[in-house]
N, C-alpha and C positions, 0 to 999 in steps of 0.2 A: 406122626405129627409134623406139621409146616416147619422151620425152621423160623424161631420167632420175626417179625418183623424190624424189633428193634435192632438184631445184629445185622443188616442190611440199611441201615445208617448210621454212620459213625458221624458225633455232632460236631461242631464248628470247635467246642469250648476241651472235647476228648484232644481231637487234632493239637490245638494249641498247648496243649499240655506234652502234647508226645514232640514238640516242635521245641519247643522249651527245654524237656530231660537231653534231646540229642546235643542239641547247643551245650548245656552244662556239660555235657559227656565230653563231647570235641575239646573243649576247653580245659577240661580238668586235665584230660588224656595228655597234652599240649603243655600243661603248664610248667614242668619241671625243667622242661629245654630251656625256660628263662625266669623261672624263680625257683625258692629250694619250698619243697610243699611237704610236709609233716609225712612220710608212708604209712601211718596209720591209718591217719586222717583219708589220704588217698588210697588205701584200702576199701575203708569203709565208705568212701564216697563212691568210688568207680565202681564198685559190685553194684550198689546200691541202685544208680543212675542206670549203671547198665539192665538190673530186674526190671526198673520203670519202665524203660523205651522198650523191651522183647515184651511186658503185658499188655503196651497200649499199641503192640504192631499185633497182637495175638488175635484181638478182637475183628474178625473179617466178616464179612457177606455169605460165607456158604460156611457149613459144617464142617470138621475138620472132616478127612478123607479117612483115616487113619485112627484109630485110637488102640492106648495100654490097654489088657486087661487083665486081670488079677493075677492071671497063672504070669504072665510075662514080667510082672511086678515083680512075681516072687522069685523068678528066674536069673532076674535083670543082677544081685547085687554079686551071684554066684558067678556068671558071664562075667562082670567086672574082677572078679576077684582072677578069674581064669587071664584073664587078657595083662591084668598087673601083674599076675606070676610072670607071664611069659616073656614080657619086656623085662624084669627083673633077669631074669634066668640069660635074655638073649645079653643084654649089657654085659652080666657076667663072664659068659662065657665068647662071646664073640667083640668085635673091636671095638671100641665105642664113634669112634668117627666113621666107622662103616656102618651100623645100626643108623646114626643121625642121618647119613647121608641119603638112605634109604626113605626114610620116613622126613625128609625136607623134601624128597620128590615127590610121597605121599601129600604133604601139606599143602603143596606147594598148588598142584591140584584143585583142592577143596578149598584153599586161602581164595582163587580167582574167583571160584562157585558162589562163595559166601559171602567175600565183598562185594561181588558185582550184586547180588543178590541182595544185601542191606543197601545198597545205593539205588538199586532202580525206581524205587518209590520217589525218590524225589531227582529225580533224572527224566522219568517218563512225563512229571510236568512240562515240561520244556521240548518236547518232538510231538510230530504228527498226530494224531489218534490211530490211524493205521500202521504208524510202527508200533504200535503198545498193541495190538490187537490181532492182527491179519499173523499168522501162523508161519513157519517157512520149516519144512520136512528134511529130514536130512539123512538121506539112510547109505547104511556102508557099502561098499565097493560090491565086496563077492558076499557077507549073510547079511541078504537084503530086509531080511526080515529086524535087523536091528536099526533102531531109527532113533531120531535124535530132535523133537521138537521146540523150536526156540521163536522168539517176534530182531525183530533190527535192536528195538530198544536195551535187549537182553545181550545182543553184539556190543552198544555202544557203551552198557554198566561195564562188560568184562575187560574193558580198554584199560581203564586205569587202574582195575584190578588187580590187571596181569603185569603194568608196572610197576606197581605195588609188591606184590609178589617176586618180584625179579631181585628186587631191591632191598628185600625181605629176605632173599636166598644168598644173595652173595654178602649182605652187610651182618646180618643178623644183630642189627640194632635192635633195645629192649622197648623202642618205641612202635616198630614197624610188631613188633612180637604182640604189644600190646591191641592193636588197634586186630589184628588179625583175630588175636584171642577174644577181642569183643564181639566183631562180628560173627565168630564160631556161634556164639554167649544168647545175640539179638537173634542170630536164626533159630537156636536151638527153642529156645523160650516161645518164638513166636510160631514155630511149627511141629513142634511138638505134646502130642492132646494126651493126660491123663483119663481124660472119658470122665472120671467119677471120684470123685472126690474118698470114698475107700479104698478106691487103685491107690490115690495118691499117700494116700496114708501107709498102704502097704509097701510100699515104694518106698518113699521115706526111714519108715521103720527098719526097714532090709539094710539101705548104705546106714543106717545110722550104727548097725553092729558093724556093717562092712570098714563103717572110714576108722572107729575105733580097734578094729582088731590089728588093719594094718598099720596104724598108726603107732600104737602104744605098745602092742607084741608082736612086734615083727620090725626091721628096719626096711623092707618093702617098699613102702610107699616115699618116705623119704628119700630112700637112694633112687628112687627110678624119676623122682621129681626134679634131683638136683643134675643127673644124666641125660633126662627126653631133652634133647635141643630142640624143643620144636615151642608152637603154641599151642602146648595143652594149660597152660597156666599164666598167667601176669604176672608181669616186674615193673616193681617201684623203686624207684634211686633211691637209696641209705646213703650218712653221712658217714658211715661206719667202713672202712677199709676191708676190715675181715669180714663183712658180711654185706655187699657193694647194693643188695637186692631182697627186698619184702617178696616172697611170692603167694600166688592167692591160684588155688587150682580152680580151675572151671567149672569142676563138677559141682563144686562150692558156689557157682552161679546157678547154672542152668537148673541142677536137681530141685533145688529149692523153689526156684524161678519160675521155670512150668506148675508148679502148686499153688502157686501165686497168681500166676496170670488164670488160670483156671476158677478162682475166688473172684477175679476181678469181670472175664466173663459170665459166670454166676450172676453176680449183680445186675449185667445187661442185662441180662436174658430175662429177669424180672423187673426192670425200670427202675431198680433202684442208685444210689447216688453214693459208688463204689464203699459200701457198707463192710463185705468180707475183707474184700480185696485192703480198705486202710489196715485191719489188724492183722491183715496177712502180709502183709508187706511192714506192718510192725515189729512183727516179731521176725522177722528177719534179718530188719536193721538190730534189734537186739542181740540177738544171736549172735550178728558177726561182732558186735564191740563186742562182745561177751568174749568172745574168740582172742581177739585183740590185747584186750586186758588182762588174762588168765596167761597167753603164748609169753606177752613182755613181765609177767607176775615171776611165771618159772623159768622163763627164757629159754623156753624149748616147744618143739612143732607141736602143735596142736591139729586134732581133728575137726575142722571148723561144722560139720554135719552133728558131732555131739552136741553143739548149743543151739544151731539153727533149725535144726528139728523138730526139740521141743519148745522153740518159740516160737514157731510157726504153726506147728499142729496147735500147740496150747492156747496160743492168742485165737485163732478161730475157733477154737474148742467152745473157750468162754465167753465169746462171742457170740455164737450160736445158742450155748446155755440161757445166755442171758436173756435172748430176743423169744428162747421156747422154739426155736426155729432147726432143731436139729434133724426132723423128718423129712421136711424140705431140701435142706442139705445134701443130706445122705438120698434122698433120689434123685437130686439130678444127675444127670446126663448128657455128653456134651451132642445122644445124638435125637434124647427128645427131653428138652432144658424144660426145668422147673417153672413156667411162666403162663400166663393165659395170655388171650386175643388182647381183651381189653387195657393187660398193666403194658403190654408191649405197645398198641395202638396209642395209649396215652403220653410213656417214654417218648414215642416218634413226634407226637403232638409238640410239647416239650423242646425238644430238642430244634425241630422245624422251628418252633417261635426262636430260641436264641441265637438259630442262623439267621432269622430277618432281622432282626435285632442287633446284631452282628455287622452286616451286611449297610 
């Protein structure tokens, strides 16, 4: 099957939405430098903002390249669990300013990848058409055979990047922390494909014993959170001395994140007028006040995956009950989508008019 036609335009009215959450982002991200902003509240707004802008960057022109599937699903929360022992065990046992120092040059790397990467989209407006396009090969000295394809464009995102990054490495302000950890959050969300809506679920269902085990029986996950100096997680200023920082782990974005932007390409891919995608992106925002409310209730870490999970799965769940639409669902696919010629041809229809309209 073609890959539908409607995900090969993105309308005028999607754009200005995804143009708008980034603006809110920027600014929320920004506002504590000069006013005092509730850390709940900026919690639950910067997750939020940040799910928005990685679904409406998710929706592209070709198929993903890449997709989960089940077995990988089920693999995925065991690998996690492996990977937080071993950071547990290395902090342990080895210095902690030597581990950091390791894994800031790890970061430091992927901080340049990712920034420069969430910025090219609105970088690449503004140069040549041939620097966004015409290809430049790069391949290593002595094994030729490894190569390294990039456009000018893709030079010019990595400029401020990599200042960014610098300044990120030697300051380790909770702001340079934060914006790195978003853009981790928008890439992860926007390129990474669950395939099918049962992956995601089994995916889900896995961290959702995973974030509870290490959370609640074990101190695990708490001590390697408050040890990793890197951006694997967000900080938000407290007014609180003994406890200067709200943190909100990543994984707590993007797992849920990519399940969401997945509901919301759904929708494209039948013309519809983001249907999944609102209660999936409801139940998330529930979820995390849920999280919020319960952590300041007992005033101790919480799992934020135990409540977003089932607000996420649940709110589509009865979503889909309600519409009778659970067949449909459960077969799509992200690599032959739930849709015919016609709802697709009509979406574009649609859309073309409120870009002249627009216009």
């Amino acid at each position: 099957m073609d890959y539908p036609a409607v995900f090969r335009f993105k309308s005028l009215k999607m754009r200005n939405h995804e143009y708008a959450a980034n603006l809110a982002l920027l600014g929320l991200t920004l506002a504590p430098l000069v006013i005092k902003v509730d850390p709940n509240l900026n919690v639950i707004l910067t997750a939020c903002l940040t799910v928005y802008v990685g679904c409406y960057r998710s929706v592209k022109d070709t198929p993903p390249s890449e997709t989960m599937s089940n077995e990988h699903a089920m693999r995925f929360p065991l690998v996690g669990s492996a990977m937080l022992l071993s950071l547990f065990l290395l902090f342990k046992f080895l210095s902690k300013d030597l581990v950091n120092a390791v894994l800031t040059c790890y970061f430091f790397v992927l901080g340049i990848i990712a920034l420069s990467a969430t910025l090219l989209p609105a970088i690449k407006q503004y140069l040549p058409n041939h620097w966004n396009e015409n290809l430049i090969v790069w391949r290593a000295p002595i094994f030729h055979s490894l190569s390294v394809e990039f456009t000018r464009s893709q030079i010019v995102a990595s400029i401020p990047g990599t200042f960014f990054c610098v300044w990120y490495a030697s300051q380790k302000h909770w702001l340079a922390n934060n914006i790195l950890g978003i853009a981790f959050c928008i890439q992860g969300i926007e390129m990474l494909s669950l395939g099918s809506f049962t992956t995601g679920a089994i995916l889900l269902a896995g961290l959702f014993v995973y974030d509870i085990f290490w959370v609640f029986f074990t101190p695990v996950m708490v001590s390697v959170a408050k040890s990793f100096d890197a951006p694997i997680k967000l900080l938000f200023p407290t007014s609180n001395s003994a406890r200067p920082f709200s943190m909100l782990g990543l994984g707590d974005i993007v797992i849920p994140g990519i399940f969401v932007a997945l509901a919301l390409r759904f929708d494209v891919s039948r013309g519809k007028q983001n249907r999944y995608f609102n209660s999936a992106f409801f139940g998330y925002t529930l979820g995390l006040v849920l999280t919020i409310v319960v952590m300041n209730w007992f005033q101790a870490a919480q799992p934020a995956l135990l409540y977003i999970v089932p607000g996420v799965i649940g709110s589509v769940g009865i979503h889909c009950l309600w519409n009778g639409e659970v067949k449909p669902l459960l077969d799509y696919s992200e690599s032959t989508p739930a849709t015919d010629s016609n709802s697709a041809s009509a979406a574009q229809e649609g859309d073309a008019k409120l870009e002249k309209k627009e216009e």
